[in-house]
C-alpha positions in Angstrom: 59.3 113.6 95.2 61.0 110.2 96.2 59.1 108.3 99.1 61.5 107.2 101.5 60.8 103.6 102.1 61.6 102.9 98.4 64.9 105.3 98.2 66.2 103.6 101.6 65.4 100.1 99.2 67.1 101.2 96.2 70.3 102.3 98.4 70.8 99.2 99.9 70.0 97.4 96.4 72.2 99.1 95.5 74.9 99.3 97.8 75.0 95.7 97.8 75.5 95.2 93.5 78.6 97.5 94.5 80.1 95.6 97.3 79.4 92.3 95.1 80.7 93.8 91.5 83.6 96.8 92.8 85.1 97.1 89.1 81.7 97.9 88.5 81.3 100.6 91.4 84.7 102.3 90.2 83.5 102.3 86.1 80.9 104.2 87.9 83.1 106.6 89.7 82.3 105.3 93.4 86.2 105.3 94.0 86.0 103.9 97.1 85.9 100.9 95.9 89.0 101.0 93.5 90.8 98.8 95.6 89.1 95.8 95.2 88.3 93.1 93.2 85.2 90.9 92.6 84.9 87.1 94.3 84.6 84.6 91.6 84.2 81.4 93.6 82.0 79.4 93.5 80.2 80.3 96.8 80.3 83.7 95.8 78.2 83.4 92.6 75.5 81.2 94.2 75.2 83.8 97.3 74.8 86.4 94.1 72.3 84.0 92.5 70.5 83.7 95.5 70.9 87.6 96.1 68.5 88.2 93.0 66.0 86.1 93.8 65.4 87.8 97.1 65.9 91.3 95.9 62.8 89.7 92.8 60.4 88.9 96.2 61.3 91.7 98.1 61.2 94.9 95.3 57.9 92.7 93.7 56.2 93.3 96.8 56.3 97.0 96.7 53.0 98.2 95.3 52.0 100.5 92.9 50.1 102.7 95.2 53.2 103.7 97.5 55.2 105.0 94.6 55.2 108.1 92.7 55.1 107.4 88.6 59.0 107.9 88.4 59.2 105.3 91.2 57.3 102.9 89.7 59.7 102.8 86.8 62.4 102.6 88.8 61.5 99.6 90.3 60.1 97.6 87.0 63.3 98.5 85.3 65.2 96.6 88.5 63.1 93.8 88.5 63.4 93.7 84.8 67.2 93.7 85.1 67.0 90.8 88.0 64.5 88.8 86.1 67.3 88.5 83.2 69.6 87.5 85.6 67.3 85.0 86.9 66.7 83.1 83.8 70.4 83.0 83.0 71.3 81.3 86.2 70.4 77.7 85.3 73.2 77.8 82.4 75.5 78.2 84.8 77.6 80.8 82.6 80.5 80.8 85.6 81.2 77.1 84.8 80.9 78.2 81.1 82.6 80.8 80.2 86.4 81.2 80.7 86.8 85.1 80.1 84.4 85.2 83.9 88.0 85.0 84.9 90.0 87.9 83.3 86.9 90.8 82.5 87.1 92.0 85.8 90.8 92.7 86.5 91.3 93.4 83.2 88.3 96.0 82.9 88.8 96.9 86.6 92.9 97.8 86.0 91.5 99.5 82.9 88.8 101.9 83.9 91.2 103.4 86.9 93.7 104.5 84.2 91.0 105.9 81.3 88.9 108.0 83.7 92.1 109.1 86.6 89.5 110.3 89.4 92.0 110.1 92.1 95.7 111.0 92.3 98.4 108.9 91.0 99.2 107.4 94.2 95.9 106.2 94.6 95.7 105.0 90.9 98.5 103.2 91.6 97.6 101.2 94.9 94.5 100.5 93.1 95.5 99.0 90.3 98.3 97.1 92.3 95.8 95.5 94.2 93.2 94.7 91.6 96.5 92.9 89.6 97.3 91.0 92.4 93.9 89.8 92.8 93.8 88.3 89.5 96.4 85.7 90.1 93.2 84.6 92.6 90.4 85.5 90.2 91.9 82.9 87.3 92.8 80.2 89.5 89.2 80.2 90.8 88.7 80.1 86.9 90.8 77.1 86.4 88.4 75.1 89.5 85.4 76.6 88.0 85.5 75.6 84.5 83.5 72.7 83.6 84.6 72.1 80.1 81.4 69.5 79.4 79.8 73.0 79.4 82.3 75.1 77.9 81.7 75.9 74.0 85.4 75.4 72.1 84.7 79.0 70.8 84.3 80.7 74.4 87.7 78.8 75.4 89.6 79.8 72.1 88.5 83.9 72.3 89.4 83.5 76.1 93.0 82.1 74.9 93.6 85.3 73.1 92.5 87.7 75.7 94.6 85.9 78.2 97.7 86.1 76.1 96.9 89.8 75.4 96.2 90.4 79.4 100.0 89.6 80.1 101.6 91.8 77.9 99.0 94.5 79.1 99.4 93.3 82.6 103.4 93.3 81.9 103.9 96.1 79.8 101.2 98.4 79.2 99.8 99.2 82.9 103.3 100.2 84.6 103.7 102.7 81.7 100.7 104.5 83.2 102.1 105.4 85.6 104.8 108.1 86.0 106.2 108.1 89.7 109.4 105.7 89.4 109.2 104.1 93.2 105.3 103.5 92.5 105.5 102.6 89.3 107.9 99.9 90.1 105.5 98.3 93.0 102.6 98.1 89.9 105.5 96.3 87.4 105.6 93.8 90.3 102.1 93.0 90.7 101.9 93.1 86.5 104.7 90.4 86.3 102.7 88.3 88.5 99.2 88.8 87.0 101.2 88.6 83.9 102.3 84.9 85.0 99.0 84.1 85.9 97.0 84.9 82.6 99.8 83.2 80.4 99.1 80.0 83.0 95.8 80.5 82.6 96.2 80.4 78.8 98.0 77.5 78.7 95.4 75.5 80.8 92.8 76.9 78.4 95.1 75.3 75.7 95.6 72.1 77.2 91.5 71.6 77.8 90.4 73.0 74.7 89.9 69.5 72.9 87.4 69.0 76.1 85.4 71.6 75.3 82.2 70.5 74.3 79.4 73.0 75.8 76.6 74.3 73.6 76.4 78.4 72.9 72.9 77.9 71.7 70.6 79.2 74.6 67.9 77.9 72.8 64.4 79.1 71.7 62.5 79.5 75.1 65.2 81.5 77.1 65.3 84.0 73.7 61.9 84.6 73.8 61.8 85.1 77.5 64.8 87.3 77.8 63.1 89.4 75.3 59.6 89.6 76.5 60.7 89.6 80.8 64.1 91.3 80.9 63.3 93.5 77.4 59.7 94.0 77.7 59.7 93.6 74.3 56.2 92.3 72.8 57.7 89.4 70.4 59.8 86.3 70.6 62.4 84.6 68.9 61.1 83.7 65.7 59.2 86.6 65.4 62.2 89.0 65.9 64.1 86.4 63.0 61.1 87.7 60.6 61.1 91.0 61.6 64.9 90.7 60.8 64.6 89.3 57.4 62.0 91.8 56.4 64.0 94.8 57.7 66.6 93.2 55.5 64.8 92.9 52.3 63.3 96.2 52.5 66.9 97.8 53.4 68.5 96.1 50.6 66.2 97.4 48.1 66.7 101.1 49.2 70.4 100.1 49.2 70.6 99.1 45.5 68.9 102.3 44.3 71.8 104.4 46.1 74.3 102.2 44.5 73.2 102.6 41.1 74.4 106.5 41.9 77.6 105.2 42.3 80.4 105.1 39.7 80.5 101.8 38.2 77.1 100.7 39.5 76.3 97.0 40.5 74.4 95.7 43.7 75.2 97.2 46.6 76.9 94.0 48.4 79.1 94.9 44.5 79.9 98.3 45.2 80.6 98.2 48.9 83.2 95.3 48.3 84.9 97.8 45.5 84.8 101.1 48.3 85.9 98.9 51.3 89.4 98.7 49.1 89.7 102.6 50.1 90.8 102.7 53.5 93.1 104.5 55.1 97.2 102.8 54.5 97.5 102.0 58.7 95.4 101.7 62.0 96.6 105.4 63.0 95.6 106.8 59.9 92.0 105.1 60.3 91.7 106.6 63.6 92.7 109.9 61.8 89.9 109.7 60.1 87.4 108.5 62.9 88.7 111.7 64.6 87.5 114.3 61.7 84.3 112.8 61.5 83.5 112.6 64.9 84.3 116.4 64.7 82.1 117.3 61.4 79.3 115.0 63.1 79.8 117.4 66.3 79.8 120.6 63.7 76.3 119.4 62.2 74.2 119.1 65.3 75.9 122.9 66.5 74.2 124.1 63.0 71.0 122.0 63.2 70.1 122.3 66.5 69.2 118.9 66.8 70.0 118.4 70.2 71.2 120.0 73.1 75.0 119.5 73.7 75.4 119.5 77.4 78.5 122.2 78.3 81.5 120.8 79.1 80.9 117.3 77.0 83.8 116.1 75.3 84.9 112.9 73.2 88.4 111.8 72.1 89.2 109.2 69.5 91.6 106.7 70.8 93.2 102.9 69.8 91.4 100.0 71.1 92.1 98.9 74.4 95.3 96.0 74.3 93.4 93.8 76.0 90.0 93.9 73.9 91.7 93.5 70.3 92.0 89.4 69.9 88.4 89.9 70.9 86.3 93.1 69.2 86.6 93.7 65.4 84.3 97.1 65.3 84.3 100.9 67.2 83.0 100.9 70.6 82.9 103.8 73.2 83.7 104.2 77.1 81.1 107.0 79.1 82.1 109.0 81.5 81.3 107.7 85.1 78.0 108.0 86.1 78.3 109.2 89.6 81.3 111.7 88.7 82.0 115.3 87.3 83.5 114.4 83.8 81.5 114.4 80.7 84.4 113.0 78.5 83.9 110.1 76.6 86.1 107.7 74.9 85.6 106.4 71.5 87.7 103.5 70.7 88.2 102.7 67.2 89.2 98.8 66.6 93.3 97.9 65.9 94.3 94.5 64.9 95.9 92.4 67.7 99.5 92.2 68.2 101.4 89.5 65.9 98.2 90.2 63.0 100.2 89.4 59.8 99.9 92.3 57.2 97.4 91.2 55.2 94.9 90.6 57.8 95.7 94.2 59.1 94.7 95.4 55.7 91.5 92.7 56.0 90.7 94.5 58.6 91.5 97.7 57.7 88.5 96.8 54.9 86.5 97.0 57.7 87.1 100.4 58.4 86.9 102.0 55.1 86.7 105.6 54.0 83.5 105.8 53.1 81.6 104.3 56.4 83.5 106.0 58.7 81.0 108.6 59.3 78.2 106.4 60.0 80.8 104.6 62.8 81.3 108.3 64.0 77.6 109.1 64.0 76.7 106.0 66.2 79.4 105.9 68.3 79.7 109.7 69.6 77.7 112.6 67.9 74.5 112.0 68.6 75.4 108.2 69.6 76.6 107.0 72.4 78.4 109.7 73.8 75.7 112.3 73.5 73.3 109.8 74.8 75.2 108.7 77.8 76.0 112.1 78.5 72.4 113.3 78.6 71.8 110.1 80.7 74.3 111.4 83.4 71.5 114.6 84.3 68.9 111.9 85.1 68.7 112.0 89.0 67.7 108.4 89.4 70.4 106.4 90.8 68.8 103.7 89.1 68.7 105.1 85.9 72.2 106.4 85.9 73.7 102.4 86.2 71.4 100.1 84.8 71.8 99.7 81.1 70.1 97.8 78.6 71.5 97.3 75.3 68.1 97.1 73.5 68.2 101.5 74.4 71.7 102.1 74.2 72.4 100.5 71.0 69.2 101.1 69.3 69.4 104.8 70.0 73.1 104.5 68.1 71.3 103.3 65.5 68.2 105.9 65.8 71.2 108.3 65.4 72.4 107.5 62.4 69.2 107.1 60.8 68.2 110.2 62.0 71.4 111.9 61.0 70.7 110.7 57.5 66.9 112.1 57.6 68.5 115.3 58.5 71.2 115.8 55.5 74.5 115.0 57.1 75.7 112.2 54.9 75.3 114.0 51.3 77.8 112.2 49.7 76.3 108.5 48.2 79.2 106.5 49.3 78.6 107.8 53.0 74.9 107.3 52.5 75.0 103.7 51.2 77.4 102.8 54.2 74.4 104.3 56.6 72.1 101.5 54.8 74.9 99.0 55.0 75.1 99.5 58.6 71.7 98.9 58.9 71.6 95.8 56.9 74.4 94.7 58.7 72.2 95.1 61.8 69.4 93.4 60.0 71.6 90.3 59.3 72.7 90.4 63.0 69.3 89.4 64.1 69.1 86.8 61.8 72.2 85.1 62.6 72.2 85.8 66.2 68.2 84.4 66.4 69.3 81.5 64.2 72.4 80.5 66.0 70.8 80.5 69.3 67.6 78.6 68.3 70.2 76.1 66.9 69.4 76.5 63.2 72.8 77.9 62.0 76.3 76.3 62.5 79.3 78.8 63.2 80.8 78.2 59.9 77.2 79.0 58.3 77.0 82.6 60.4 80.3 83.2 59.1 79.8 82.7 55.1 76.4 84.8 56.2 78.1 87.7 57.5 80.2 87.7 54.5 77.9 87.6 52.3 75.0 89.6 53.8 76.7 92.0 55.9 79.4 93.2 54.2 81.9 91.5 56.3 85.4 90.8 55.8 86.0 87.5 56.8 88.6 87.9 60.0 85.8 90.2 61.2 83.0 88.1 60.5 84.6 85.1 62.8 85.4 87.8 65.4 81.3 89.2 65.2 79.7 85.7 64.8 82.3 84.4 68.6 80.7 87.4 70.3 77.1 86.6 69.0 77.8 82.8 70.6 79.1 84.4 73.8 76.6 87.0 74.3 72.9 85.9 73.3 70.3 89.0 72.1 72.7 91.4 72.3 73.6 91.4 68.2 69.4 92.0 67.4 69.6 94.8 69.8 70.7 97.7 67.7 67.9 97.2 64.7 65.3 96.2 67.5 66.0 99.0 69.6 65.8 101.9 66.9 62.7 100.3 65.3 60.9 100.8 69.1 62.3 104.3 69.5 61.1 105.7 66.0 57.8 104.4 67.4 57.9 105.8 70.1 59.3 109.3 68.1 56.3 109.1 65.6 53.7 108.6 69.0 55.3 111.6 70.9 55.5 114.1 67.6 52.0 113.3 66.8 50.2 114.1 70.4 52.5 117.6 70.0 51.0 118.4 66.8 54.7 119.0 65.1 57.9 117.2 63.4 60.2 120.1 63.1 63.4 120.1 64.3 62.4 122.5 67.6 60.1 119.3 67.9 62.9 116.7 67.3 65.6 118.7 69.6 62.6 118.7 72.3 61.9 114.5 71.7 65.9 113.9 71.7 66.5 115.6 75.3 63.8 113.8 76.6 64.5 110.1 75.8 67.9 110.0 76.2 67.8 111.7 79.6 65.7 108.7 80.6 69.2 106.2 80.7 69.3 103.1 78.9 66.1 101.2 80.1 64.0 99.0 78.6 62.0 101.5 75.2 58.8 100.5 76.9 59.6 102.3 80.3 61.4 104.9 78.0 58.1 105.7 76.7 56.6 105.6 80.1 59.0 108.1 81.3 58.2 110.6 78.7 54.8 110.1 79.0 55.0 111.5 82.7 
């Protein structure tokens, strides 16, 4: 039962996030709004800054006693969500950070091809428009931009998107489309978007010597973004600890596998010598993502370890264009929320365009044989894609579009740890990559604490990541620029799973059982609660 004061509040909550964010509506599925594009003047984010705080008052006042249980979560994980928002705002991240300006027609353009809810025609007007709009969207950009405020590292990752956004824009988005008289009218609008990111590009270029904004957020807005927005119960420099304990305790489980291992040595030693067998070129290395994602699938039909939803599917494709100068790991694209498709897509990361050959192969290091399966594990079988596709069956509007990352990507890790409890990486090379992952995850919440509480340089994340997380050094620049442009996201992952085996080990004790009837039963449940905060999680399952 719903109570309909708070469902009529939640619809126009919602309603208006839609109207303010439509590439966000359509990665949803609402296709009604494919069409448009967001505002990004400067009005427009001060009436959304103002939005949140009057959506904080008004959803705040709703008390506990006109709400069912399910309800009540709904609305703490909302005001969770805009308290986040809220103590962002006085950073000012739309003077701050140039890629404001290209994300949603880049994203928005994107989604309509991936997911093709509507016919071609309608594709095609759509992403016309949204193309156009961008030519709007980056000169807004260009009056926005405070480069006092700007750090140099936002405004050089933002120089390589742009330049990869007009050859997208240019080349890659007519080709979707096959009509020759329509696909003509979106070549048009891709020439002129096209124009405008390459202008925007250069004016990036020709400021970047201004550039002299801080990407620390600093301790205080850490610890309250964990403890408000999170719910978490620790701050900053407690989560660093927790970090550097996971790491050392990790580490030594680590070296005992590699000892297993021909040759021997640490196991920083003998994942340097398997990260020299990778597949020969970025096709090949998606060849392989592709049969593990497949044996992953195989293993949870024989185990029974969860409940594959019929219909679910997920292909292994390239990298988006557009994403490459910017994302050096896997990442995955669910299915809309408020549509019929279960297919996911599970991206596996190729070099930029113009990557000299011994970088590709640096980078192809990255991607070695031997953790491929553990990328495959987290990123679709029972990662992500499972997850989001359970999530889908949750009725909650509410639950179906607001995500944490402290959920999402600590259940990807949950999966691969649980994956390895279970059996399915036999082979020690595959099982010392599921460690190294894990240390790697580990060594993100130190850097990403550390960085942000302004007690390690770039340079200094770098030569950590290296050294401590197993990282090639073209992808440890490309992980350490999206820790500065993205604060708490890197210490979600080991946070996350740490609060969800918790929560695991409190649920399998009150039911008297650990089997794997018991795990299948724990595993539907969670991950049909979305991606909100591990507290509520637990709430939700408690109900």
């Amino acid at each position: 039962m719903t109570s309909a004061p708070f469902s009529s509040l939640v619809k126009d909550y919602l309603d208006e996030r839609y109207e303010e964010s439509p590439t966000w509506a359509s990665m949803l599925g609402l296709t009604a709004y494919d069409e448009r594009s967001e505002d990004l003047s400067a009005e427009a984010f001060q009436r959304r800054d103002a939005a949140v705080l009057a959506w904080q008052r008004r959803l705040s006042a709703v008390g506990d006693d006109t709400l069912t249980a399910d309800e009540r979560i709904d609305r703490d994980v909302i005001l969770a969500s805009l308290r986040g928002r809220e103590l962002t705002q006085p950073r000012l991240e739309w003077k701050r950070q140039p890629n404001t300006y290209l994300n949603p027609s880049l994203g928005g353009v994107f989604t309509l091809f991936l997911h093709r809810l509507r016919p071609e025609r309608d594709l095609a007007e759509a992403a016309r428009a949204r193309l156009v709009a961008a030519t709007k969207q980056v000169a807004d950009g260009k009056t926005n931009l405070d480069f006092a405020l700007a750090p140099r590292i936002y405004v050089e990752r933002a120089i390589g998107q742009a330049k990869a956004a007009a050859r997208y824009a240019r080349e890659l988005v007519p080709q979707e489309v096959k009509d020759p008289t329509l696909r003509q009218k979106v070549a048009e609008a891709g020439a002129t978007a096209a124009g405008a990111y390459e202008d925007y590009a250069a004016f990036l270029e020709s400021n970047k010597a201004r550039a002299s904004g801080d990407y620390a957020i600093g301790e205080d807005l850490y610890t309250a973004l964990l403890r408000e927005k999170e719910l978490l119960p620790f701050g900053a420099r407690e989560l660093r600890e927790r970090g550097r304990e996971q790491y050392d305790l990790l580490a030594n489980e680590a070296n005992k596998i590699a000892a297993q291992i021909d040759g021997g040595g640490s196991w920083t030693e003998v994942c340097e010598r398997l990260n020299r067998v990778h597949a020969p070129t970025p096709d090949a290395m998606r060849g392989e993502y592709a049969d593990w994602t497949d044996r992953a699938r195989s293993f949870l039909v024989a185990t029974g370890l969860v409940t594959l939803p019929e219909g679910e599917r997920c292909t292994v494709e390239p990298s988006p264009h557009y994403q490459r100068p910017i994302q050096a790991v896997a990442s995955y694209n669910q299915p809309p929320a408020f549509s019929d498709s279960l297919h996911g897509h599970f991206f596996v990361p190729y070099p930029p365009d113009g990557t000299p050959p011994d970088e590709v192969q640096k980078r192809l290091e990255g991607n070695c044989s031997a953790g491929i399966p553990t990328t495959a594990v987290h990123e679709a079988y029972p990662g992500h894609h499972w997850h989001l596709v359970m999530a889908k069956q949750n009725r909650s509007p509410i639950r179906r579009t607001h995500f944490t990352s402290y959920f999402a990507e600590g259940w990807g890790l949950y999966a691969e740890r649980v994956m390895r409890e279970q059996g399915f990486f036999a082979d020690p090379r595959h099982l010392l990559f599921q460690y190294e992952a894990t240390l790697f995850r580990a060594a993100r919440i130190v850097v990403d604490t550390s960085l942000h509480l302004g007690e390690m340089t770039f340079d200094q994340a770098v030569d950590f990541m290296v050294k401590n997380g197993n990282l090639t050094p073209p992808n440890a620049k490309a992980e350490v620029g999206r820790y500065c442009s993205w604060p708490t996201q890197a210490s979600s992952y080991l946070t996350g799973m740490l609060e969800i085996v918790d929560i695991r080990t409190r649920w399998l004790a009150k039911r008297g059982s650990a089997d794997r009837a018991a795990l299948r039963a724990f595993h539907d449940a969670i991950t049909a609660t979305g991606s909100i905060p591990t507290s509520l999680a637990e709430r939700a399952i408690a109900n």
